[in-house]
C-alpha positions in Angstrom: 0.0 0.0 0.0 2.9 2.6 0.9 4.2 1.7 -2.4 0.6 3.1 -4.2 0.9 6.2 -2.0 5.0 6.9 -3.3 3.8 6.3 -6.8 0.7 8.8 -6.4 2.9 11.4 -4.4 5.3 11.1 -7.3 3.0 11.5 -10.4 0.8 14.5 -8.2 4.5 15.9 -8.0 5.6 15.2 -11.7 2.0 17.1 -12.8 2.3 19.9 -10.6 6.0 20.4 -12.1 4.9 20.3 -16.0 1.8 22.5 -14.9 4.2 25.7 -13.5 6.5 25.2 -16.6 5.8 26.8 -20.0 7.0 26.5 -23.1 10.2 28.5 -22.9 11.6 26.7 -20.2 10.6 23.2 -21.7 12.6 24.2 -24.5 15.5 25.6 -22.5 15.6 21.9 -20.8 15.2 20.3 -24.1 18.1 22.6 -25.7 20.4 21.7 -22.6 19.6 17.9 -22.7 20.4 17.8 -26.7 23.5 19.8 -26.2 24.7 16.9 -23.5 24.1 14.3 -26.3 25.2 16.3 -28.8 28.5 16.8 -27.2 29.3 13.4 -25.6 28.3 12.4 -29.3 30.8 14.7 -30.9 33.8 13.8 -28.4 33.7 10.5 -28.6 35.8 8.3 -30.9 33.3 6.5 -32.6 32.2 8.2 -35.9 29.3 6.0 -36.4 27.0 7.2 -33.7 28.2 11.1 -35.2 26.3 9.7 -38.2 23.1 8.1 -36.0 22.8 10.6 -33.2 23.2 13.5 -34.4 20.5 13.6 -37.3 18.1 12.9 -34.8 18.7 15.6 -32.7 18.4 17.7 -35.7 15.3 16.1 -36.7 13.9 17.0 -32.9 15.6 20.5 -32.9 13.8 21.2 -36.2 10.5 19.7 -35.0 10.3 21.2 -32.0 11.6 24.6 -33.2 14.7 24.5 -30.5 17.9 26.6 -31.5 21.0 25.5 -30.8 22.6 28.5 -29.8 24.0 28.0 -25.7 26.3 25.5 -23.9 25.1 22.8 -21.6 27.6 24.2 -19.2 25.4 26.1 -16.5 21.4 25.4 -17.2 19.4 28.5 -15.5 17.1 27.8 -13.3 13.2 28.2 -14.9 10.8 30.7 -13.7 8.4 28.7 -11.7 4.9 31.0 -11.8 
């Protein structure tokens, strides 16, 4: 039963989250998570995930209107309204 209560804590907590976040911030998570991948990606020896991984995030930058235009060093912290 303690286990039900964890989980519902959880997703209550998870909705309240995406609720207070708008589409700015989602993106400026989004853009900071690509640039991770994109970078681990880029530094790594093996060229064949350069030509796997790096299309897609593309693909999901273009989709989803996300410019790739900061570093993944320091992510700010969102506006919570």
């Amino acid at each position: 039963m303690l286990s039900g209560i964890k989980q519902k804590a959880v997703m209550f907590a998870i909705g309240f989250v995406i609720e207070k976040l708008d589409e700015e911030t989602i993106k400026l998570f989004l853009d900071f998570g690509l640039d991770l991948l994109e970078n681990a990606v880029e530094s790594s020896e093996n060229k064949i995930d350069d030509q796997l991984v790096l299309p897609v995030c593309k693909i999901i930058r273009d989709s989803l209107k996300i410019e790739d235009n900061d570093d993944p060093k320091e992510l700010p912290a969102p506006e919570v309204k």
